[in-house]
Backbone as CSV, one residue per row, in Angstrom:
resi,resn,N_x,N_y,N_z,CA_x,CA_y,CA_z,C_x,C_y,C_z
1,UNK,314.994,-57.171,-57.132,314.146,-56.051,-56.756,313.572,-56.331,-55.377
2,UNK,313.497,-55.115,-54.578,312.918,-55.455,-52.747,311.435,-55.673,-53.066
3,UNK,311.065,-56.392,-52.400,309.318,-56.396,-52.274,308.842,-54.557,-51.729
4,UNK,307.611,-55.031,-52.196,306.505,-53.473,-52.533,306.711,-52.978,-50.870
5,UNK,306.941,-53.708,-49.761,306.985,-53.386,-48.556,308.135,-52.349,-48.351
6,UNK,309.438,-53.589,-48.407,310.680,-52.535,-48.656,310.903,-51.703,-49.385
7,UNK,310.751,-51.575,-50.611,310.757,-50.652,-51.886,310.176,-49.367,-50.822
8,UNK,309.260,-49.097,-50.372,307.860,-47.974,-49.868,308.618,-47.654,-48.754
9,UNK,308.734,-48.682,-47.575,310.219,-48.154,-46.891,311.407,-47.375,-47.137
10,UNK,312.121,-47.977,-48.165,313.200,-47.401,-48.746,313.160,-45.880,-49.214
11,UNK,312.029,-46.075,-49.939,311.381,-44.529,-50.936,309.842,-43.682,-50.502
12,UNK,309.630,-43.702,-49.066,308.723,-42.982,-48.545,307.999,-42.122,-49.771
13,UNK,306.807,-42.201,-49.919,306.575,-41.594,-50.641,306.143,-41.887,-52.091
14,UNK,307.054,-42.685,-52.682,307.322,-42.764,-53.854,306.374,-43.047,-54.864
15,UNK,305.794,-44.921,-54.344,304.590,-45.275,-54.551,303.518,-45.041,-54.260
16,UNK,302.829,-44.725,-54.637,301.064,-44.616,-54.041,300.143,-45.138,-54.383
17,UNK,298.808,-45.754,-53.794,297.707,-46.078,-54.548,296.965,-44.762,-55.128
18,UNK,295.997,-45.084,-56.288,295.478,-44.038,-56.770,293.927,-44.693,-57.007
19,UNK,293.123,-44.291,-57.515,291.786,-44.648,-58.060,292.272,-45.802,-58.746
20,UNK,291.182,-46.858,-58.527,291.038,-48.419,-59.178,291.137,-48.250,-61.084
21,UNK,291.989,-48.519,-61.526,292.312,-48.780,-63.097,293.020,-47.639,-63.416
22,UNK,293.562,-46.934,-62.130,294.344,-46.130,-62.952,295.774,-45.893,-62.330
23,UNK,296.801,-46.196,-62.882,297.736,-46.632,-62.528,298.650,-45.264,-62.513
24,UNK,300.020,-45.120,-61.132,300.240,-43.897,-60.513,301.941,-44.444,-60.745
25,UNK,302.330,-43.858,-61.677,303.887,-44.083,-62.195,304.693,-42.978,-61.731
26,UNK,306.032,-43.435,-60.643,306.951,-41.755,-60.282,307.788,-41.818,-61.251
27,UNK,308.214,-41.016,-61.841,309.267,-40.962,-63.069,310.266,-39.929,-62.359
28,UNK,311.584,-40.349,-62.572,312.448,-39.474,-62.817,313.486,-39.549,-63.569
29,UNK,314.058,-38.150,-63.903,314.624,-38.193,-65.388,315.917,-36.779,-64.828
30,UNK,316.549,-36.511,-66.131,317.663,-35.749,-66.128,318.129,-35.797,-67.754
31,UNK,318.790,-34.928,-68.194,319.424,-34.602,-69.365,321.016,-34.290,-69.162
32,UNK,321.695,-34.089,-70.227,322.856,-34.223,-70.081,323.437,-33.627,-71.597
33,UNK,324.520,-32.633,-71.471,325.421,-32.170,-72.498,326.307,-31.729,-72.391
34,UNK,327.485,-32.489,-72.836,328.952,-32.142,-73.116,329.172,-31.172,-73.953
35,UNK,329.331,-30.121,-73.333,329.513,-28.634,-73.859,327.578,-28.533,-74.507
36,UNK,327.660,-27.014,-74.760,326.386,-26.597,-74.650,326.055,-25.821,-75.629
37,UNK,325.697,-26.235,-77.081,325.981,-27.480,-77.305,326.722,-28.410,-77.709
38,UNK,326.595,-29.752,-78.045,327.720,-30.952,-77.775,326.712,-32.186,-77.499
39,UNK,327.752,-33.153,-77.860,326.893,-34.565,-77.685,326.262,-34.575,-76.486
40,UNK,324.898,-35.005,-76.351,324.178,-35.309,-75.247,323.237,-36.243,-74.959
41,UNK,322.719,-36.211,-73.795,321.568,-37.772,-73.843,320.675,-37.478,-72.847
42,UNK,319.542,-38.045,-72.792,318.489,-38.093,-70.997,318.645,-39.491,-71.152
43,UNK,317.778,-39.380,-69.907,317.953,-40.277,-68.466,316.653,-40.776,-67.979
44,UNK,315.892,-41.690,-68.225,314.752,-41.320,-67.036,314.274,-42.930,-66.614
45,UNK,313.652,-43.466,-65.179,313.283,-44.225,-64.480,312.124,-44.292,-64.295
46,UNK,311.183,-45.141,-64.814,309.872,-44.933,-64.486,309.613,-46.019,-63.603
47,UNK,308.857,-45.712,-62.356,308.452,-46.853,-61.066,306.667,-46.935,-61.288
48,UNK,306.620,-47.692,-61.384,304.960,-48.416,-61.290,304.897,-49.629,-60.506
49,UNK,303.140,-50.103,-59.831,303.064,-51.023,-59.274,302.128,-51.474,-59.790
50,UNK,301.948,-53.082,-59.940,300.901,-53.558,-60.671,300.154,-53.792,-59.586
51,UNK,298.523,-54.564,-59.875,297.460,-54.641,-59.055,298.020,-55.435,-58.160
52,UNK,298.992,-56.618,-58.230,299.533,-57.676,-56.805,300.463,-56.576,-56.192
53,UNK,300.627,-55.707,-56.010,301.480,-54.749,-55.675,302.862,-54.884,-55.650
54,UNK,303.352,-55.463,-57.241,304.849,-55.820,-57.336,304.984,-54.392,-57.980
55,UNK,306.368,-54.575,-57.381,307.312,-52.757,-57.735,307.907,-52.894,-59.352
56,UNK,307.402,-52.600,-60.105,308.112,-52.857,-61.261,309.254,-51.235,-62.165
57,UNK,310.284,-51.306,-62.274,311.121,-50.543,-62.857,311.477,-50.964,-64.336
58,UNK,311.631,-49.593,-64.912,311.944,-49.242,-66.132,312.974,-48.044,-66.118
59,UNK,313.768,-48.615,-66.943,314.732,-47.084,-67.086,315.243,-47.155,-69.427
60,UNK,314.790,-45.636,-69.482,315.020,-45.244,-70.390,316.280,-44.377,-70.908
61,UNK,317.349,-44.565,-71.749,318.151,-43.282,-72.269,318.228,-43.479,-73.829
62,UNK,318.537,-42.460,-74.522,318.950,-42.410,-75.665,320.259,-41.198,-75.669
63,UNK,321.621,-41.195,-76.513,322.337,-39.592,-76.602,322.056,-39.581,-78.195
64,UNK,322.560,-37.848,-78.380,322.047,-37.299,-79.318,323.875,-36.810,-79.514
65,UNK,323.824,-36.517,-81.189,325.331,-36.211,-81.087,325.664,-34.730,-81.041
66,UNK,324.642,-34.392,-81.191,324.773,-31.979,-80.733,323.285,-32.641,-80.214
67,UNK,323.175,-31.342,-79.250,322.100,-31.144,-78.652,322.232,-30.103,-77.706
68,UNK,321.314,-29.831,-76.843,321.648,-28.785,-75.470,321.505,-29.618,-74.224
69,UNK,321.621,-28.923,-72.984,321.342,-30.018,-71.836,319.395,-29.614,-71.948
70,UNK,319.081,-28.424,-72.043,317.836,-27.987,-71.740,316.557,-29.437,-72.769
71,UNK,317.215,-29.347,-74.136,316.548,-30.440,-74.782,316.980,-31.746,-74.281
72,UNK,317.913,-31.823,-73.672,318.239,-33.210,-73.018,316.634,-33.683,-71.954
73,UNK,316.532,-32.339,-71.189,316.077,-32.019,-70.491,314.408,-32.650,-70.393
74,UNK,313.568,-32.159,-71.471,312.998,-32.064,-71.994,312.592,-33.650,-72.627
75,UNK,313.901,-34.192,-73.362,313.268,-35.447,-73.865,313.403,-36.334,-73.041
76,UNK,313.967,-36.228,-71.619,313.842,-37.630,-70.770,312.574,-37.486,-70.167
77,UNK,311.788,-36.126,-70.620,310.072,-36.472,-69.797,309.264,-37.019,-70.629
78,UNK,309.574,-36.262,-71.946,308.869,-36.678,-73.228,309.191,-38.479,-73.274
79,UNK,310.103,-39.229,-73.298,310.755,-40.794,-73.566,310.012,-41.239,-72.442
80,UNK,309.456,-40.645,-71.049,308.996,-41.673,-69.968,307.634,-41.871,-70.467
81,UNK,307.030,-40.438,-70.945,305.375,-40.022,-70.939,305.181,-40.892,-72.432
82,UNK,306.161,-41.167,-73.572,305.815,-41.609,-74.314,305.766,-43.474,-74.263
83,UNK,306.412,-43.678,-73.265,306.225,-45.080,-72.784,305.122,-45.500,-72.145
84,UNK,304.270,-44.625,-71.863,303.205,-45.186,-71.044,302.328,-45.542,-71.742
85,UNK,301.823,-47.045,-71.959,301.257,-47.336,-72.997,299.157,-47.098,-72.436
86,UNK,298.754,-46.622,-71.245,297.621,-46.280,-71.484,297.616,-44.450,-70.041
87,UNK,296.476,-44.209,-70.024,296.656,-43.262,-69.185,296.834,-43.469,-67.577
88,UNK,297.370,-43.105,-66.797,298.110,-42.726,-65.838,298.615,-41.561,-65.066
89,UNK,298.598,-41.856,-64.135,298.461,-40.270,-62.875,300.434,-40.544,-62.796
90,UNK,300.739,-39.612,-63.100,302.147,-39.807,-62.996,303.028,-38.620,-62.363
91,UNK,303.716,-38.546,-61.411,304.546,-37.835,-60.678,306.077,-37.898,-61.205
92,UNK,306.359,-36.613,-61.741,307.667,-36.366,-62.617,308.674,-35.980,-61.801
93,UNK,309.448,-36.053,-61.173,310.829,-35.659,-60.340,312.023,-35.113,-61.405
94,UNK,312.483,-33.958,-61.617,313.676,-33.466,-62.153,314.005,-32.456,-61.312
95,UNK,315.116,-32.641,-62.114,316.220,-31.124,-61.195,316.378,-30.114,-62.617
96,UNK,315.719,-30.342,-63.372,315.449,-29.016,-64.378,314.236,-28.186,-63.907
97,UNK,314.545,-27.069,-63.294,313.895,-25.818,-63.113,313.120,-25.260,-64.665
98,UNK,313.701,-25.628,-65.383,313.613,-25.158,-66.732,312.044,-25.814,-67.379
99,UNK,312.400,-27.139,-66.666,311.119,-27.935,-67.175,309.921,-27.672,-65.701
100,UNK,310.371,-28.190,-65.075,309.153,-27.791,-63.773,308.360,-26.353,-63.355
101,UNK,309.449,-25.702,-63.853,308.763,-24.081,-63.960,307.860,-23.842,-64.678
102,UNK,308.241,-24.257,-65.759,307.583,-24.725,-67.283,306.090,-24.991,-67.067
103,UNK,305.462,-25.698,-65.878,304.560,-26.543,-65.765,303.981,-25.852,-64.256
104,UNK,304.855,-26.349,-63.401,304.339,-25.374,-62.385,303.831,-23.867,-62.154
105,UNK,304.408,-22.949,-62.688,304.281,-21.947,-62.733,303.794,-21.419,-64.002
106,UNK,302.896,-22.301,-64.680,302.265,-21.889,-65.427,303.032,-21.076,-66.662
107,UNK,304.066,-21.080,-67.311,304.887,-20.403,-68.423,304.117,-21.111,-69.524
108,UNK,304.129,-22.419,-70.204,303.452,-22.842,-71.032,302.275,-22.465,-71.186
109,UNK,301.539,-22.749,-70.207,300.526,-21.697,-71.237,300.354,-20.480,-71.532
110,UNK,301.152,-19.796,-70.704,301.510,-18.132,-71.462,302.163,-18.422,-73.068
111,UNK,302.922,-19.218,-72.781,303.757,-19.427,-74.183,302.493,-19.773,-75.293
112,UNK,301.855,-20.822,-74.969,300.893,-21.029,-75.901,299.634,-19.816,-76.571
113,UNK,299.288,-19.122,-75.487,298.754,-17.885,-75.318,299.174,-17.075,-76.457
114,UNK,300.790,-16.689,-76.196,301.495,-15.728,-77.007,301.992,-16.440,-78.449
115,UNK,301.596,-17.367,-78.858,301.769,-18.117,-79.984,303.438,-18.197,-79.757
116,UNK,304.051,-18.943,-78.795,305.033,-19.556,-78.385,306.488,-18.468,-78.563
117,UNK,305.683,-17.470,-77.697,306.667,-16.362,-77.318,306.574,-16.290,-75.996
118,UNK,307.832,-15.829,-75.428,307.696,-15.578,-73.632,307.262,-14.276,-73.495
119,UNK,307.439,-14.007,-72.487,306.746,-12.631,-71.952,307.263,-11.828,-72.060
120,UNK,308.632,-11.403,-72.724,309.420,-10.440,-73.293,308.726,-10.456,-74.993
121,UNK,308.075,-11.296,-75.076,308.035,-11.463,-77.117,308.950,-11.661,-77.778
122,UNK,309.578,-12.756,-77.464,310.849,-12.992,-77.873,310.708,-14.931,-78.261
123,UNK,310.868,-15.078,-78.773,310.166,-16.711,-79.263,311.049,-17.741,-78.454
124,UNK,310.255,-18.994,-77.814,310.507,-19.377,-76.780,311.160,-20.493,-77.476
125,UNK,312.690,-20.717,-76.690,313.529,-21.851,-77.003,312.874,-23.935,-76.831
126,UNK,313.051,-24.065,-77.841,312.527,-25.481,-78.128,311.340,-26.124,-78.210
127,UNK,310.155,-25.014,-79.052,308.823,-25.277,-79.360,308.767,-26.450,-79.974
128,UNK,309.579,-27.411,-80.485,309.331,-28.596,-80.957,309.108,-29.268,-80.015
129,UNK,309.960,-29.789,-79.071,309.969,-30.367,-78.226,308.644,-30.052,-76.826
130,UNK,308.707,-28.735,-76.509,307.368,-28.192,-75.960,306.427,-28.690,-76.020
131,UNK,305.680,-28.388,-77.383,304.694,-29.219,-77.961,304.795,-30.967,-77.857
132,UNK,305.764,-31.207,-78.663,306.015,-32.731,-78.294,305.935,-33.327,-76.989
133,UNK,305.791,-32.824,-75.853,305.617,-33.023,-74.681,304.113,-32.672,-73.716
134,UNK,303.716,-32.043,-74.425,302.278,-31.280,-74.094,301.298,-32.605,-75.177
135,UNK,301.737,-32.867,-75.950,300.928,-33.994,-76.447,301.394,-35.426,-76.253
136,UNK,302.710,-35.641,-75.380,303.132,-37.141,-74.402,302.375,-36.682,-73.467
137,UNK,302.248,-35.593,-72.297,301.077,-35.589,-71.617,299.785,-35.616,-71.629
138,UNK,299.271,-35.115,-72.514,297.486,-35.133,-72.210,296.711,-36.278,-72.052
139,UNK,297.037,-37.358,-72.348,296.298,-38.650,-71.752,296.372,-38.752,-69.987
140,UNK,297.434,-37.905,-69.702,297.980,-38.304,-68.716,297.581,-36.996,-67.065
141,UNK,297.320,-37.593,-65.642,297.371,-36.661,-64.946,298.861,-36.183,-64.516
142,UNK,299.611,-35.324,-65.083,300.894,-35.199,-64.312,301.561,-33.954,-63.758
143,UNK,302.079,-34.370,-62.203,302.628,-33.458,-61.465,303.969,-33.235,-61.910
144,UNK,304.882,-32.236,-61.431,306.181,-32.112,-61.768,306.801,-31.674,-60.376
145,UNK,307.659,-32.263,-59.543,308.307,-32.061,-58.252,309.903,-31.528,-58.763
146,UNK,310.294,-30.208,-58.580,311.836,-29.827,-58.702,312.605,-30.742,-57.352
147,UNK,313.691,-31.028,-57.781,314.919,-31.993,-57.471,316.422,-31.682,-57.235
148,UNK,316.611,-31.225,-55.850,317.653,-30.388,-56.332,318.930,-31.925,-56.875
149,UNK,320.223,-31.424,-58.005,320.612,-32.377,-58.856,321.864,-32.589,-58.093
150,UNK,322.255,-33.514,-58.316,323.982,-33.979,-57.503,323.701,-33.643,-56.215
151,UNK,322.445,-34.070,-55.663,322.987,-34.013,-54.424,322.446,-35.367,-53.477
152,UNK,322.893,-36.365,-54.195,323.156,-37.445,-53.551,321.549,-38.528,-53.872
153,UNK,320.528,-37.854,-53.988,319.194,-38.839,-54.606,319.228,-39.789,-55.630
154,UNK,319.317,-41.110,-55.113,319.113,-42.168,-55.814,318.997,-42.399,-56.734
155,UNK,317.768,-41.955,-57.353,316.896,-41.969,-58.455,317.501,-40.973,-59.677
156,UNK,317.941,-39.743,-58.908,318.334,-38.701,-59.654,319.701,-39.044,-60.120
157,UNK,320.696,-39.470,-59.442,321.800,-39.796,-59.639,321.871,-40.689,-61.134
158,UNK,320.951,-41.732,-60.698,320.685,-42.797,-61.949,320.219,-42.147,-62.945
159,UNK,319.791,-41.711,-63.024,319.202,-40.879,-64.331,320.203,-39.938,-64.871
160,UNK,321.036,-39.140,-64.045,322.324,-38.499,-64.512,323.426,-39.421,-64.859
161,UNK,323.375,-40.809,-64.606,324.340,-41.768,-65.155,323.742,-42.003,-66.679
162,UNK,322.855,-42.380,-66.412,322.000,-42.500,-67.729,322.254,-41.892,-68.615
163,UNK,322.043,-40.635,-68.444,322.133,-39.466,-69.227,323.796,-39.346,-69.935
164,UNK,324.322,-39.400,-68.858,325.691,-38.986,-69.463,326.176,-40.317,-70.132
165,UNK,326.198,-41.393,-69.713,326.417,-42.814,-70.368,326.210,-42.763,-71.872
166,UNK,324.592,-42.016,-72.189,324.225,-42.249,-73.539,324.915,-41.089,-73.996
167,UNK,324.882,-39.905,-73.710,325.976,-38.554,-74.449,327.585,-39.387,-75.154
168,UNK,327.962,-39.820,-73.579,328.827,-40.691,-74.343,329.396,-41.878,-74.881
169,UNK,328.501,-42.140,-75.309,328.423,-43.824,-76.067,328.098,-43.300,-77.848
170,UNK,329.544,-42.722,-78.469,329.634,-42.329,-79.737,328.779,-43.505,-80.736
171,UNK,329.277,-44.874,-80.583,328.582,-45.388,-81.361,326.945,-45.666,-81.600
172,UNK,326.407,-44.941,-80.387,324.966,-44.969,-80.666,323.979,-43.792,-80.745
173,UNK,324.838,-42.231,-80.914,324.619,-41.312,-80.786,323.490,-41.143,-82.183
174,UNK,322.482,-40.387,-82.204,321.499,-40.215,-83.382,321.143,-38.803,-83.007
175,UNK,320.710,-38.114,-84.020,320.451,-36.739,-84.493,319.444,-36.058,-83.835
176,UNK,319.334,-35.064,-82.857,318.589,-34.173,-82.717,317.970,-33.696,-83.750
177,UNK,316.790,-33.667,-84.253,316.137,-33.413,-85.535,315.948,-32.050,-85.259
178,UNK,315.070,-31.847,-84.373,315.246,-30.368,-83.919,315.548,-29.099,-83.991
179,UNK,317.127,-29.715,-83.181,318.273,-28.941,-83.051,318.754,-27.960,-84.331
């Protein structure tokens, strides 16, 4: 791993200091499904720095054997946010529009509003997971940055290896409960 110097070089941006005891993790993630649906998996990288300012990495995947890419989607934010073992200011990077819209533009809480219908009244795809993610966040301060996908970002790339690696790795595929 490069020292906290190079790392910050390398990834302008990436790291930041935040308020004293509270620690500022960039995550990025991606989902993945072979046919739609079809076996699938996420992806996600979580970067933190401890108080000596060493760069420390984590990367998470699990595949699922049916699933969608959108729940792929979905559980590589849920698998980072559920790793964080106390609270944390955390900056989310995906190239799911689906999920960042979600958050940015305020849809969730319309959804919640409408007792988890969209704005047509039409009941909103993957309230399990929704929820399951709205309660991996709330300990937590977190932004969501859209990413555009395949197009060459580091971080993103890895996480789409990730992703697809675990979709297809049959022998460790486990059940979308969900789904």
């Amino acid at each position: 791993m490069a020292s906290f110097d190079e790392f910050v070089r390398e990834h302008p941006g990436t790291v930041r200091e935040v308020a004293p005891g509270r620690m500022h993790v960039v995550v990025w993630t991606d989902g993945s499904s072979r046919g739609n649906p079809g076996p699938g998996g996420y992806g996600a990288v979580l970067l933190y720095t401890d108080p000596a300012g060493v760069v420390h990495r984590r990367e998470l995947s699990q595949g699922y054997r049916k699933t969608t890419n959108n729940r792929m989607e979905l559980m590589g934010v849920i698998a980072a946010l559920e790793a964080l073992k106390r609270p944390c200011e955390v900056e989310v990077h995906s190239d799911s529009q689906y999920v960042v819209n979600a958050f940015n533009k305020n849809w969730v809480a319309g959804w919640q509003k409408r007792g988890w219908k969209n704005a047509s009244k039409q009941p909103v795809k993957n309230p399990d997971l929704w929820k399951r993610l709205l309660a991996a966040k709330k300990p937590h301060k977190v932004s969501f940055v859209w990413v555009k996908g395949h197009a060459g970002t580091e971080l993103n790339e890895r996480c789409d290896e990730l992703a697809t690696t675990a979709a297809d790795d049959r022998a460790h595929l486990i059940e979308d409960e969900g789904f």
